[in-house]
PADOKOL-789047 format. One record per residue: x negated, z negated, y of N, C-alpha, C in turn. Coordinates in steps of 0.02 Angstrom, whole numbers, padded with zeros to 5 digits, always signed. Each point is the difference from the previous one (the first is absolute). Layout:
N
XZYXZYXZY;...
END
This chain:
286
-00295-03079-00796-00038-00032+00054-00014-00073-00015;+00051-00022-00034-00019-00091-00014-00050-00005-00034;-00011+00026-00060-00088+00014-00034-00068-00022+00043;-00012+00068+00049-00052-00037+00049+00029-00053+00048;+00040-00007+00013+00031-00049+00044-00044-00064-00029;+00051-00001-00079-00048-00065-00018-00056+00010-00036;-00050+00041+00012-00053+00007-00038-00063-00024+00069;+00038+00006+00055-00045-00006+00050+00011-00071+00019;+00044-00026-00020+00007-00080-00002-00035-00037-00053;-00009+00018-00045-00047-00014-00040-00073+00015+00017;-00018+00052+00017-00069+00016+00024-00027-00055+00058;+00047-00019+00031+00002-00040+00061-00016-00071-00026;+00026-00009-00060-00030-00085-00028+00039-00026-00018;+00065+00014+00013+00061-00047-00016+00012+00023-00064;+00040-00065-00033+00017-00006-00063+00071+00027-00004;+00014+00062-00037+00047+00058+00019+00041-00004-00080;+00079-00049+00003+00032+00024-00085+00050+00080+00021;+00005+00045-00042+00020+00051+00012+00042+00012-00054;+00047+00058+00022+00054+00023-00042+00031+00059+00028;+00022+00064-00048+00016+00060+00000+00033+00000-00048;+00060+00060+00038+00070+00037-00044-00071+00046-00069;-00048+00014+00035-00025+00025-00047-00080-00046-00030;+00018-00044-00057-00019-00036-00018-00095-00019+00005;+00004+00058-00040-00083+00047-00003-00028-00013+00039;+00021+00054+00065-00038-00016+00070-00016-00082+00015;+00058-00029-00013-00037-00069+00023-00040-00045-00038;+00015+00018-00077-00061-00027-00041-00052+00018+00006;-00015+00086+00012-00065+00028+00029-00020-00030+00061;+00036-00018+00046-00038-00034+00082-00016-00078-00016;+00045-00029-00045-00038-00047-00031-00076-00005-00028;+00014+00032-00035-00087-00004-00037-00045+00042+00027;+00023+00028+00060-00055+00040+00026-00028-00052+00083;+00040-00033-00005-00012-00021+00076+00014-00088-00005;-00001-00009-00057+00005-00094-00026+00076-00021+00038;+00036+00024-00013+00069-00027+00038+00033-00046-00079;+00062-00008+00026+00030-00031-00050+00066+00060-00021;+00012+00020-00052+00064+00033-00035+00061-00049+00009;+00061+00037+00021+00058-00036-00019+00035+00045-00031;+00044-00031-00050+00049+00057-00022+00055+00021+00031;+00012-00063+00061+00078+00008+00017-00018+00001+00099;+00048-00005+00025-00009+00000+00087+00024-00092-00001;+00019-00016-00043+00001-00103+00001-00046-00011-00013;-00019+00016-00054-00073-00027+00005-00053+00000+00037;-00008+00046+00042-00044+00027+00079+00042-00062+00036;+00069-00025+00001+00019-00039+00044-00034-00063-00021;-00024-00011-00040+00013-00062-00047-00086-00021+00026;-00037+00061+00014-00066-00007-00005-00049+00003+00053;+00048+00022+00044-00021+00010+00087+00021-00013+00042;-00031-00019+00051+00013-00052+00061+00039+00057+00058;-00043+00047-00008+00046+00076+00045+00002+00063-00042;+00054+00030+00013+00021+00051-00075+00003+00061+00060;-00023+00063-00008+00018+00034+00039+00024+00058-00074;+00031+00056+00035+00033+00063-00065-00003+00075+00080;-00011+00037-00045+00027+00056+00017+00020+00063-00073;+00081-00023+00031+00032+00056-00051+00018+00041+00033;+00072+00069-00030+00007+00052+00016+00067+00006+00050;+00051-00046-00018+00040-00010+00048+00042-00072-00007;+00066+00013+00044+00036-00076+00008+00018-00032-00077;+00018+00049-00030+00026-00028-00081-00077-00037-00023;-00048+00048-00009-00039-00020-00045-00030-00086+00038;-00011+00002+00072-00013-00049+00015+00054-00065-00015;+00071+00003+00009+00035-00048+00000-00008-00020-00103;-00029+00042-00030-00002-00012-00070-00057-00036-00007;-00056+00012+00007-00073-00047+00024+00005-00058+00006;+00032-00008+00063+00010-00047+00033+00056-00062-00015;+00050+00027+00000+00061-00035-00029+00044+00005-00052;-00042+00044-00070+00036+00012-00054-00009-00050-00045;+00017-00002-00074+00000-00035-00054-00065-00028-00011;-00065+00036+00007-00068-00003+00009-00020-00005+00042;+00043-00004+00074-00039+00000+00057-00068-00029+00019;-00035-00004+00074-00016-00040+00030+00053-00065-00007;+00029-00004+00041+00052-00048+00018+00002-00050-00061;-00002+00011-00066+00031-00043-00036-00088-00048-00023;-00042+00039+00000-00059-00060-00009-00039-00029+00060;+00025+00039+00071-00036-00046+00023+00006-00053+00063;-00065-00039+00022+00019-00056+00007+00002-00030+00084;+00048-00013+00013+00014-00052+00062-00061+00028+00047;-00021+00017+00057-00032-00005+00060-00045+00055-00012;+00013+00055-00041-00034+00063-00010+00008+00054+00053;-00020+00036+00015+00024+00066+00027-00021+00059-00045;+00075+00030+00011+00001+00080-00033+00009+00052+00074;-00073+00047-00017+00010+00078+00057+00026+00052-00061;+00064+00028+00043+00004+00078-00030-00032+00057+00043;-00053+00030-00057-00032+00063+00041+00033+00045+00007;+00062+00000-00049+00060+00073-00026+00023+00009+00073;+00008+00077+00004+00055+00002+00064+00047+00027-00041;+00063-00053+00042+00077-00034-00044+00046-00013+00078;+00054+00017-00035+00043-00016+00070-00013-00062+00028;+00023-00004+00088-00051-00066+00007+00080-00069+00018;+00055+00032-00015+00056-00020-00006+00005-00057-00081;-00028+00042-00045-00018-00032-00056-00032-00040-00025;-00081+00033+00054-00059-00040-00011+00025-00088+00022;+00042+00009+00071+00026-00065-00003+00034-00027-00024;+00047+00014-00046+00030-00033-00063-00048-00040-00051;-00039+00033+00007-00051-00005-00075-00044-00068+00028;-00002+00026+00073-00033-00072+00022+00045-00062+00001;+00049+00013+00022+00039-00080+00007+00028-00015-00074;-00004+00038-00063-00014-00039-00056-00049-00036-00021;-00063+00022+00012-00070-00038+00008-00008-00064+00028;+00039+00001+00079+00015-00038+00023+00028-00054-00035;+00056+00016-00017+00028-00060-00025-00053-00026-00059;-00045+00001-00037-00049-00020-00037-00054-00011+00026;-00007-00033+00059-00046-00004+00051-00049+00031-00007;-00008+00085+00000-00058+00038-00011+00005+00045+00063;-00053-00004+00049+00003+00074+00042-00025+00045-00014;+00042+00054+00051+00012+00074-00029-00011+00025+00058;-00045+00064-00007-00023+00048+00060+00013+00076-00034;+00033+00036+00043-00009+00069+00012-00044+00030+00019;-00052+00034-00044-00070+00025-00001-00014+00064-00007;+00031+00060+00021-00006+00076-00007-00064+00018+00018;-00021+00044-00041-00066+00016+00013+00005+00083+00020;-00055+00044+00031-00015+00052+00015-00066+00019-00010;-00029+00066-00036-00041+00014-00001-00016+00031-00101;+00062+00002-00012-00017+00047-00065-00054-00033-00043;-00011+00062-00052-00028-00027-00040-00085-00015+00022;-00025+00044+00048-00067+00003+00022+00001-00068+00013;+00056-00040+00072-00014-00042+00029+00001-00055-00053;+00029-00022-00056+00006-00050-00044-00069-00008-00049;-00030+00053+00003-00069+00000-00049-00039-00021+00038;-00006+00037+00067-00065-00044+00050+00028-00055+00021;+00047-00023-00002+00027-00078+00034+00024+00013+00087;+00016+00071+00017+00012+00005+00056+00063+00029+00022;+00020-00045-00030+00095+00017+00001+00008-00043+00071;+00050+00034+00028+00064-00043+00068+00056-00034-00028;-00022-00064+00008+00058-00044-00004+00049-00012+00049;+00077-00009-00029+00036-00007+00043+00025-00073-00001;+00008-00060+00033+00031-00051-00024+00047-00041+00018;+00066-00027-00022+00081+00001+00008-00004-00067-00025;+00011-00075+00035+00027-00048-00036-00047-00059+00070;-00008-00075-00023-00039-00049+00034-00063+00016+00040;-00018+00014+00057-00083+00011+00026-00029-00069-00061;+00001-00058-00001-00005-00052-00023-00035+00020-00044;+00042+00023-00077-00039+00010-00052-00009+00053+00004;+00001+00058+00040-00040+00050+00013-00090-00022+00008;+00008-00032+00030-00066-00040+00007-00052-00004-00048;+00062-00056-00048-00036-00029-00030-00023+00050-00082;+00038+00058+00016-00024+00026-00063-00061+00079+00017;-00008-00016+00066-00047+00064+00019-00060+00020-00032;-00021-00050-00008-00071+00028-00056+00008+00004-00044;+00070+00012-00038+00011+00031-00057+00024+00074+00012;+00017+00016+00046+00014+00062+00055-00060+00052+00012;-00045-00033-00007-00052+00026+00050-00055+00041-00055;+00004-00009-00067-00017+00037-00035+00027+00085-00024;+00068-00037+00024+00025+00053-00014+00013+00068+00037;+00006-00046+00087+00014+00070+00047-00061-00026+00078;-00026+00031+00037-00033-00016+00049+00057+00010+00071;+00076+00035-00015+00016-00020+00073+00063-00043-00027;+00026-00052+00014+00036-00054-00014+00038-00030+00054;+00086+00044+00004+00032-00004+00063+00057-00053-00012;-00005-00054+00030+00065-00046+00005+00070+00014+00021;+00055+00031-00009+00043+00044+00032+00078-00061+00014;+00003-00051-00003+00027-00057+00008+00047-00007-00060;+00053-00026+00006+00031-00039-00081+00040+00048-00031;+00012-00056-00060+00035+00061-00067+00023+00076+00016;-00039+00032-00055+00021+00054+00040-00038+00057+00031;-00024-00044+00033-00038+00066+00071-00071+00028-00026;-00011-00037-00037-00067+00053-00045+00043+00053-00008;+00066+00002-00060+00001+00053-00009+00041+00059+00066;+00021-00028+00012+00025+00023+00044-00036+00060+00059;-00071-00047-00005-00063+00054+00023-00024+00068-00024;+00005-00036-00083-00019+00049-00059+00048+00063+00008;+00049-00004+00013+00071+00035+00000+00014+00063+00063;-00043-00040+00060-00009+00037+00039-00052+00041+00008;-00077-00039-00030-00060+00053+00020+00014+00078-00055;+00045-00015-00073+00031+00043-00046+00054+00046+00019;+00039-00022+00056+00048+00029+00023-00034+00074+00038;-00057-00011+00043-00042+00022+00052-00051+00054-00027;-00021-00022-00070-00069+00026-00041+00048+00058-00028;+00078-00014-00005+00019+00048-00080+00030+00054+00035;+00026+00002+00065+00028+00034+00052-00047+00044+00015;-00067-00027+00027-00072+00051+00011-00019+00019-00067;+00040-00004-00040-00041+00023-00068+00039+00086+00003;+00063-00007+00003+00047+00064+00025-00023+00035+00051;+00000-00044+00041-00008+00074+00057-00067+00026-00017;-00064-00024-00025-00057+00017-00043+00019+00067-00043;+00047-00023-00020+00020+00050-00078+00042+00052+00028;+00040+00004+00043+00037+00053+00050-00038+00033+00038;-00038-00015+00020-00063+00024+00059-00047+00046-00028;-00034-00027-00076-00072+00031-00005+00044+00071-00044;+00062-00015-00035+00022+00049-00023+00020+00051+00031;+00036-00007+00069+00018+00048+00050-00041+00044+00011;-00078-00076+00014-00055+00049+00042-00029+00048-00048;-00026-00026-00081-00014+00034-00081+00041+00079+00038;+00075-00004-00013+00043+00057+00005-00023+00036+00058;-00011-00005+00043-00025+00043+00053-00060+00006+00015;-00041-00017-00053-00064+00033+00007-00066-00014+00016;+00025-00081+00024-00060-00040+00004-00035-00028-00035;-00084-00003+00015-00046-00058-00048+00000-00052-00002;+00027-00048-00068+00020-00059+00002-00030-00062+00032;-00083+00037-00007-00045-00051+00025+00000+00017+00072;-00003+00028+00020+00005+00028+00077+00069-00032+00022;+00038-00002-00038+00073-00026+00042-00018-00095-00004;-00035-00030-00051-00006-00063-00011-00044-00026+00054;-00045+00044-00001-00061-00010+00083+00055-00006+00075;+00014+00067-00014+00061-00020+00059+00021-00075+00030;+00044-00011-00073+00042-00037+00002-00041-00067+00021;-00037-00027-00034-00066-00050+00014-00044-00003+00080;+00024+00067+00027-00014-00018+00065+00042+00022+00054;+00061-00023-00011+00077+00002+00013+00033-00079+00031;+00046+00002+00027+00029-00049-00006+00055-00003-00062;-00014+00064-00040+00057-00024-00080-00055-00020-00041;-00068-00034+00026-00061-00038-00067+00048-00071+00000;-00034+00030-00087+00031-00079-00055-00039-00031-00032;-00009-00041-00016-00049-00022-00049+00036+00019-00074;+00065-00007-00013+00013+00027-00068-00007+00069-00019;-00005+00055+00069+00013+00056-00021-00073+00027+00001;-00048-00030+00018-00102+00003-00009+00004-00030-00055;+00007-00038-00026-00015-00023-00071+00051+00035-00054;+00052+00015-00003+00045+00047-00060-00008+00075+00023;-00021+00042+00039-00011+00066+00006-00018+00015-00057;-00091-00013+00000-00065-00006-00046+00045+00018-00070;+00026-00042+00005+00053-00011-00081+00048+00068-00019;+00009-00019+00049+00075+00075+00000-00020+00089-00007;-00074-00001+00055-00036+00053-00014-00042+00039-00052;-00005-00078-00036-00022+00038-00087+00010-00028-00054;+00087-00013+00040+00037-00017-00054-00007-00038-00082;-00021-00055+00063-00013-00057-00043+00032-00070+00023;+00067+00011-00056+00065-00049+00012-00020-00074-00052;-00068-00025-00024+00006-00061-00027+00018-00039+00045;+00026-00048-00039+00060-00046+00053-00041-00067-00005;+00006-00004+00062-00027-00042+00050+00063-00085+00008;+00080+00048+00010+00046-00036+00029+00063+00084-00021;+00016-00034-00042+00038+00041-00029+00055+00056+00023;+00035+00045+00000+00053+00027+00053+00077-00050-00025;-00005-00046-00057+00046-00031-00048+00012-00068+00039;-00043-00035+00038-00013-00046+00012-00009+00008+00089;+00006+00031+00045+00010+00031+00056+00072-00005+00007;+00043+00043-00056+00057+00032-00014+00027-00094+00012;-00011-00047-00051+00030-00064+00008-00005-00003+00057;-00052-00042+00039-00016-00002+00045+00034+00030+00063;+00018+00041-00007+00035+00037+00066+00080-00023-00003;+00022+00010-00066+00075-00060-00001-00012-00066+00025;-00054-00022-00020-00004-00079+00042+00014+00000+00054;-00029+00069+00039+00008+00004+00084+00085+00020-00011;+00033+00034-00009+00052+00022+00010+00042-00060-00022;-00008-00023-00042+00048-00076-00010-00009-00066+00045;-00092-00002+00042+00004-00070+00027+00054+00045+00079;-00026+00083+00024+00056+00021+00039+00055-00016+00025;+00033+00029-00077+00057-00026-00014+00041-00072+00032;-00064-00038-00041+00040-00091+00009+00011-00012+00088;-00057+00058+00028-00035-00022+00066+00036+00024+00059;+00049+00052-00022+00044+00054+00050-00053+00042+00034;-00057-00011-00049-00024+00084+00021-00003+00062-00017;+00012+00039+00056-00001+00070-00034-00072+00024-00002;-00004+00047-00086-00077+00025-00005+00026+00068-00025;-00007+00045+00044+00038+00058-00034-00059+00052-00035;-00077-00007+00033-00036+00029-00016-00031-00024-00093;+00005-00057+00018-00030-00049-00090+00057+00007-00022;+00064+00008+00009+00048+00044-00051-00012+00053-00039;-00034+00062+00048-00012+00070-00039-00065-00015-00026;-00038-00048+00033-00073-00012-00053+00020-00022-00057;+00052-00054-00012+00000-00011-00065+00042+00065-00039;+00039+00021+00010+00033+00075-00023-00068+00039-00026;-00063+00010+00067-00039+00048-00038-00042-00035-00059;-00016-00045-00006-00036-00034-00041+00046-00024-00062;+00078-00010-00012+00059+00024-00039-00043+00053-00027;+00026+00069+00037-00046+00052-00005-00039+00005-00044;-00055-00022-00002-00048+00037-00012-00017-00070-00071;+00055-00055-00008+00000-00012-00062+00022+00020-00066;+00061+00037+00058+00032+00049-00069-00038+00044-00008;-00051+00040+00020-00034+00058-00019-00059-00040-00042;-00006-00049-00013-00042-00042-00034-00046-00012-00009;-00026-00033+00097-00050-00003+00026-00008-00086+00018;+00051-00045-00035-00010-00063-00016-00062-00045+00003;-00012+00031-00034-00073-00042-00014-00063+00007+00036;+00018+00076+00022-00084+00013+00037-00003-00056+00081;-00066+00037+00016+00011-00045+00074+00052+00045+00047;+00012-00063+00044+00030+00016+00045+00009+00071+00060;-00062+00028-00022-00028+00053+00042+00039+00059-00039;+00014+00012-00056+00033+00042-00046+00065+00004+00020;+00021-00022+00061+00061+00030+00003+00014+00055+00049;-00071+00016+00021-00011+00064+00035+00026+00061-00040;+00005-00007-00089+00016+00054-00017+00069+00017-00013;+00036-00040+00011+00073+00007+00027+00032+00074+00049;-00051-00007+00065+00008+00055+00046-00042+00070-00024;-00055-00041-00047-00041+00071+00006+00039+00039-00078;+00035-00040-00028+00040+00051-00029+00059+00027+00033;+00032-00009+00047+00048+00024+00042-00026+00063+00040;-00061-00028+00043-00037+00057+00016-00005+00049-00026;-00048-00015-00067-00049+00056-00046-00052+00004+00027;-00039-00080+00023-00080+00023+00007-00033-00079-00010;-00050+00001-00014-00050-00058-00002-00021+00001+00038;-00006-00085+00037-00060-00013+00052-00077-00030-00033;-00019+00054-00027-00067+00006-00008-00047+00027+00029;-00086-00026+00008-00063+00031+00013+00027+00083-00031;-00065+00041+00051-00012+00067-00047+00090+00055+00002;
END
């Protein structure tokens, strides 16, 4: 997702230095879109006034950011760094009050909207740290996502992120329990999805991933690997929180699940076949 993230920051006019675990890609968005190459994530510090990243989880970000190469070590006094990664938001504030102490601000920046939303620039931002320099870095924001929610300090971006994920991955199950039941007893998938759409159980995730599921077409969008993280985030910020989530417990179990059957990588919607091998049926057209 960081690719178009910053490819649409560049399209936008701004002078964009870039850097990737995978090198290529960013020498290619270089010369395809006039940015600047870095080799390292210091040197992006070294070279920009606001650094934003989206990586894969808390490790990879606290390595970015505050490793041997970090951000942190090139750059300079009165900068701000956004993380787009959703990362524990227990952490995310660690990471900030090191920044801190190098007088650099730091915002918690989770985004929503997959890979579709990052190519058209119409990702949901979530944002965790100062309204202040929330402010002041919005039109660097604004290329990237069209709804742009202030959710108050360190933190509460993700914290948002954590919840609208908690909510999406839960309806992703009962989705995957439901159409299989209904598959097993005999119903038309599309006929049960109409239903459902003019129901009080209509979703917006379950109208847009049906389509997918019905002709079984699992390119991944938002991975079942990366959900699977994601849903520990919820169960660990829980945890810290004394809440009980007993239902995003067995979600992450089924999505466990359906990594060991080695459905990792596809999208997220692929973990419908978890049940429909339990069953013995596909929820397919026809």
């Amino acid at each position: 997702m960081g690719y178009p993230m910053a490819r649409n920051l560049l399209r936008a006019g701004h002078q964009v230095a870039v850097w990737s675990n995978t090198k290529e890609k960013a020498r290619k968005l270089a010369a395809d879109e006039k940015g600047q190459f870095c080799d390292t994530p210091q040197q992006v510090g070294r070279n920009a006034e606001c650094i934003f990243l989206c990586v894969g989880d808390t490790g990879m970000a606290r390595e970015v950011l505050l490793g041997p190469e970090g951000v942190i070590q090139g750059i300079k006094p009165g900068a701000v760094v956004a993380d787009c990664s959703t990362i524990s938001p227990s952490e995310s504030r660690k990471i900030g009050e090191a920044f801190k102490a190098k007088g650099v601000d730091f915002l918690d920046a989770p985004v929503t909207g997959s890979t579709p939303g990052a190519e058209s620039g119409n990702l949901t931002l979530m944002i965790g740290g100062d309204q202040a320099v929330f402010e002041k870095i919005k039109p660097y924001l604004e290329p990237m996502g069209k709804k742009i929610y202030f959710c108050g300090g360190p933190g509460m971006g993700l914290q948002a992120k954590l919840t609208q994920n908690l909510i999406l991955s839960n309806i992703l199950m009962a989705f995957n329990e439901g159409m299989v039941l209904a598959m097993k007893g005999g119903m038309d998938p599309k006929l049960m999805l109409e239903i459902l759409d003019n129901s009080a159980a209509k979703s917006g995730l379950i109208a847009y991933k049906a389509p997918f599921v019905f002709r079984r077409d699992f390119t991944t969008n938002f991975s079942v690997k990366w959900m699977h993280k994601d849903v520990g985030l919820m169960i660990d910020s829980a945890r810290e929180l004394g809440v009980p989530v007993p239902l995003t417990a067995i979600t992450h179990q089924m999505l466990q699940t359906a990594i060991a059957e080695g459905l990792g990588e596809e999208d997220m919607c692929a973990s419908i076949k978890v049940l429909e091998k339990l069953a013995h049926v596909e929820v397919k057209k026809g």
